[in-house]
C-alpha positions in Angstrom: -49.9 -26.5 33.4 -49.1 -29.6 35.2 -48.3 -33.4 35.0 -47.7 -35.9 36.8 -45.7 -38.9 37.7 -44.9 -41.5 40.1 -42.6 -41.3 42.8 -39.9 -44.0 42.5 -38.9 -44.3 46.1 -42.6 -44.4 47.8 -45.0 -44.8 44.5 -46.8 -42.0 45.5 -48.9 -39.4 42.8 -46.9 -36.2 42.4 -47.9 -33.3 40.7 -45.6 -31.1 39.4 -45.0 -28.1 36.7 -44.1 -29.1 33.0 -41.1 -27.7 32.1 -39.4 -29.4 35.9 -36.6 -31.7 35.2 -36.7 -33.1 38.7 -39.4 -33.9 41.1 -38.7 -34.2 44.8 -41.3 -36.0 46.5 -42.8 -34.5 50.0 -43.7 -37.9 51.8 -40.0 -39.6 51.2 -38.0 -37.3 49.7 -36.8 -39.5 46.6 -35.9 -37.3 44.2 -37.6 -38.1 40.4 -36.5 -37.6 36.8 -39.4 -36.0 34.9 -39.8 -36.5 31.4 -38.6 -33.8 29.0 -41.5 -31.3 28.1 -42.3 -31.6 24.6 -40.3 -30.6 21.8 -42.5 -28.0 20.4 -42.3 -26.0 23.5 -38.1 -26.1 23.5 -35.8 -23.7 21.1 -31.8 -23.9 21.3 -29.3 -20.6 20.8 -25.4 -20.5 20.9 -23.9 -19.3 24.0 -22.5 -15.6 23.7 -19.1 -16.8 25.6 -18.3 -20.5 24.8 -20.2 -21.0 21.4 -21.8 -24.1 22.8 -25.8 -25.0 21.7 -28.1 -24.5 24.6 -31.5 -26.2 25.0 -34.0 -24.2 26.3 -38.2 -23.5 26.8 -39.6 -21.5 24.9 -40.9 -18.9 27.2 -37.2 -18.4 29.1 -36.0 -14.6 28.5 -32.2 -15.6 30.0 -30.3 -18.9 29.4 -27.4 -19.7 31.9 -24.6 -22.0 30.1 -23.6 -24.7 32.1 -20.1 -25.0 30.8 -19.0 -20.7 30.8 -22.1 -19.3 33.0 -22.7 -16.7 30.7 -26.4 -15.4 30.3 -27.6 -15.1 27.2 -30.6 -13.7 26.5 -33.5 -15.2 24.2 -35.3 -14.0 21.9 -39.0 -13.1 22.3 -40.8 -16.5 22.3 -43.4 -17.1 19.1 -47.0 -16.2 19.5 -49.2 -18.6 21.7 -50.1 -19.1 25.7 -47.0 -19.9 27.2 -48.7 -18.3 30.6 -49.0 -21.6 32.0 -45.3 -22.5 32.0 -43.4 -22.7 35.1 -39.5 -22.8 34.8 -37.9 -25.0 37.5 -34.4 -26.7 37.7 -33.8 -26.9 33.8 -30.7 -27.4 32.6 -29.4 -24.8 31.2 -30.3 -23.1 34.3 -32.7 -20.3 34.3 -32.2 -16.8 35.3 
């Protein structure tokens, strides 16, 4: 699925996927925060190197940490249409 938001360099309309945490825009290249997607479609693990929570959607299968860049795998997500999701520049970062 997707949102949208406005660009804060030229005020332009971008569209962009849910789960992105920043939008670059294709007419002036500001870059844009996006808001967070909604907490019902994010779960949180403990890194297998560091022991440090990690944030992550729902439908990931591998969380990077930010602090050790271990991958840790996630478990299956719960039943529902996550087939819509698209995983871009989240932090964690995705693998």
């Amino acid at each position: 699925m997707q949102s949208q938001l406005v660009c804060n360099g030229c005020r332009s309309t971008l569209l962009y996927p849910r789960a992105a945490t920043n939008v670059c825009c294709p007419l002036c290249s500001t870059i844009t925060s996006a808001p967070p997607p909604p907490p019902d479609m994010q779960s949180q693990l403990v890194c297998n190197g560091c022991r440090s929570t990690l944030l992550y959607p729902r439908a990931a299968t591998n969380v990077c940490c930010p602090l050790c860049s271990t991958i840790t795998s996630a478990p299956p997500p719960p039943p529902g249409n996550f087939q819509d999701l698209y995983l871009l520049q989240l932090t964690p970062l995705m693998i």
